[in-house]
C-alpha positions, 0 to 999 in steps of 0.5 A: 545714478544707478536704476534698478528697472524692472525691464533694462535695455536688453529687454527692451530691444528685444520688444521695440525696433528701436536703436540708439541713438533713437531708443529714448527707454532706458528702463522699465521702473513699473508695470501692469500688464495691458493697463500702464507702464512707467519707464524712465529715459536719463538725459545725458549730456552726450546725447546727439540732440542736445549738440543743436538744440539748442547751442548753450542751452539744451533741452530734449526737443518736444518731438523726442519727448513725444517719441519717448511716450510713444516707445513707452506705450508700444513697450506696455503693449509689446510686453503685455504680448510677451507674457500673456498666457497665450505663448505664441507669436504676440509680436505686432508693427505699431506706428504712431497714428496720433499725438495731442500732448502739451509741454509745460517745461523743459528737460535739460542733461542731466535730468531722468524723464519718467514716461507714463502711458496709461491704455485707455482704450483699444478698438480694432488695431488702434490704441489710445493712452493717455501719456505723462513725462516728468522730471522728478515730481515737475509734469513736463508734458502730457496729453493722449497718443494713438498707436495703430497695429500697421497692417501688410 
């Protein structure tokens, strides 16, 4: 498949610490900045997980899919920073401080997760989305995450 993103993996490193083979972003498909960004994450048959989970039936393990959402929202609040008016150094550590999400399916090589987050709240250094993963128009997981500014 060939994606026309937004944001691609170039832009998206420059934001999250992240790396392969632990950065489950491939793209930015929608953005807006401070309220929602949805990104998308192609399931390769390649990928190092799917050797163990499980052998002769794969699926992304829920973690990961827990993982992805949260790249995603700490990439909404990581390019609010980059392109807010205010040009100085927006850059901040975030960690996941809380996951409440619900599996409903399973994604499986060869499928394309759309990942959303949308900021519903944020107070001090926490963030609270509400997150959504799906496989074509089939909701696969969702439920809320807190990101935390990790302070020194």
């Amino acid at each position: 498949m060939g994606h026309s993103y937004l944001y691609d993996r170039d832009v998206i490193e420059t934001i999250l610490p992240h790396r392969t083979p632990f950065l489950f972003i491939d793209g930015v498909v929608s953005f807006s900045p401070g309220q929602s960004i949805i990104c998308e994450k192609v399931l390769r048959s390649d990928e190092p997980f799917f050797t163990g989970h499980f052998p002769g039936r794969p699926i992304m393990p829920g973690v990961l899919i827990s993982e992805a959402l949260a790249q995603t929202c700490g990439l909404l609040i990581g390019l609010t920073g980059k392109i807010s008016a205010d040009s100085g150094d927006n850059s901040m550590d975030l960690v996941l401080a809380g996951v409440s999400v619900k599996f409903t399916a399973t994604a499986v090589p060869g499928d394309t997760i759309r990942l959303t987050g949308r900021l519903q709240k944020h107070y001090g250094n926490l963030f609270l989305f509400t997150v959504e993963a799906s496989v074509e128009e089939r909701k696969i997981a969702g439920g809320t995450l807190t990101l935390a500014e990790e302070t020194p």
